[in-house]
C-alpha positions in Angstrom: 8.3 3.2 -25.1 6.4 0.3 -25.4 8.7 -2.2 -24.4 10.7 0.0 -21.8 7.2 -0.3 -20.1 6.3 -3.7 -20.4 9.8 -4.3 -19.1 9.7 -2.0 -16.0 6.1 -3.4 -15.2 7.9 -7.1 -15.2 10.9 -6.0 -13.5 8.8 -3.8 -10.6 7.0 -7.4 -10.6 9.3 -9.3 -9.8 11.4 -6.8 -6.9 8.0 -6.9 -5.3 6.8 -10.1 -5.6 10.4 -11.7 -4.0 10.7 -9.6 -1.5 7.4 -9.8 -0.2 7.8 -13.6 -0.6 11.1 -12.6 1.6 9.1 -11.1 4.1 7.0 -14.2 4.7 9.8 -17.1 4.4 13.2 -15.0 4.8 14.2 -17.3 1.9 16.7 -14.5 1.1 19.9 -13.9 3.5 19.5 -10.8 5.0 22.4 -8.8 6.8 20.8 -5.5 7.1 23.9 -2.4 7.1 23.7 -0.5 10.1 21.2 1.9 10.5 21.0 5.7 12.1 19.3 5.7 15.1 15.9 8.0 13.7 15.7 4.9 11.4 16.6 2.0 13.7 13.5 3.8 16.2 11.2 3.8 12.5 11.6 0.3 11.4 11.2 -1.2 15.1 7.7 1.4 15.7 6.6 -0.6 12.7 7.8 -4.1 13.5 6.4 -3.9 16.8 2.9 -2.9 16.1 2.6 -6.4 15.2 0.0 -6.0 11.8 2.6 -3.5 9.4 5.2 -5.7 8.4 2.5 -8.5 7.2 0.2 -6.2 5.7 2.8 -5.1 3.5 4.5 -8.2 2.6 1.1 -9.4 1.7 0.6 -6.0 -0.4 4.2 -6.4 -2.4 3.4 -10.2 -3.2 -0.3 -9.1 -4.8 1.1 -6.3 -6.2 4.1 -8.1 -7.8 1.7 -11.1 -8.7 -0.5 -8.0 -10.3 2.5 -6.7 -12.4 3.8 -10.1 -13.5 0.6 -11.6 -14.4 -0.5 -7.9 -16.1 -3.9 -8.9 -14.5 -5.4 -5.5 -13.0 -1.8 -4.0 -13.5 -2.7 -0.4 -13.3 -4.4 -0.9 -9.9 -1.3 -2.9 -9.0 0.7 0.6 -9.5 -1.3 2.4 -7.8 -1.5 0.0 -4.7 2.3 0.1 -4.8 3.1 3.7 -5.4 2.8 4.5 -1.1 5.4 1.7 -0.9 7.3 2.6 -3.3 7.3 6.4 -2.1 7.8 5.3 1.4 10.4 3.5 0.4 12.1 6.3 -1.7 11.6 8.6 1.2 13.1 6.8 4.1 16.6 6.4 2.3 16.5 9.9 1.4 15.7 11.1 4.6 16.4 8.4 7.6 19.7 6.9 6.0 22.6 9.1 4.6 24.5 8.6 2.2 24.2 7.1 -1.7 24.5 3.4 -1.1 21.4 2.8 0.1 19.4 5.1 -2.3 20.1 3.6 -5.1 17.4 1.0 -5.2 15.2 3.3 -4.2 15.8 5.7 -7.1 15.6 2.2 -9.7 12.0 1.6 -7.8 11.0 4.9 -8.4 12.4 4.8 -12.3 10.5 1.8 -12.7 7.4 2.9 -11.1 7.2 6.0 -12.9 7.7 4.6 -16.6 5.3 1.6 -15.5 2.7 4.3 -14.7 3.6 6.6 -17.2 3.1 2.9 -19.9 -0.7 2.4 -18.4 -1.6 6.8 -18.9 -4.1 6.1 -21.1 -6.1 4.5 -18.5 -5.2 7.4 -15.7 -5.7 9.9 -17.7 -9.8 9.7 -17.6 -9.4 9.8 -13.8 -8.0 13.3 -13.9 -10.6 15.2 -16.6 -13.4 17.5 -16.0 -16.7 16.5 -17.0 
């Protein structure tokens, strides 16, 4: 279990920490499939209120530093856990269909066994007193 954690901490890392980059340099060629129209109107709410898009490539490249580095990584998970629900959500709901869920279900894997790696130090969070 060890090692399946360390792993998915590295690997959650590094998704997050590109793609954020991405989001800043478009380093990465991007040809979007098409999207329904519900998520089409979601995505462009979001793109034009000008501060979202930013604020959460800024929060995947700390995050992903977070998880490479291990500095802080437990906070790093929880900081990412909105995205990475968000994320799981929106395929599931806003685009049919298995191709696009996929890498949301691997993000979710990952976040979940990364958490589930760093319980010792959630667990305290959660007791009575």
């Amino acid at each position: 279990m060890e090692k399946l954690g360390f792993a998915s901490r590295l690997l959650l890392g590094l998704i997050y920490f590109a793609f954020g980059l991405n989001g800043f340099f478009q380093f990465l060629p991007m040809k979007p499939p098409p999207l329904p129209q519900a998520a089409m109107a979601f995505v462009g709410g979001l793109m034009q209120s000008g501060y979202f898009m930013p604020l959460l490539s800024g929060t995947q490249v700390v995050g992903g530093f977070l998880l490479l580095t291990g500095l802080a990584a437990p906070f790093a998970l929880v900081i990412l856990a909105p995205v990475t629900l968000n994320i799981l959500l929106f395929h599931l709901f806003l685009t049919p269909g298995l191709q696009n869920l996929w890498l949301a279900l691997v993000l979710t894997f990952l976040q979940v066994v990364a958490m589930a790696h760093y319980a010792r130090v959630y667990r305290p969070l959660f007791s009575r007193r």
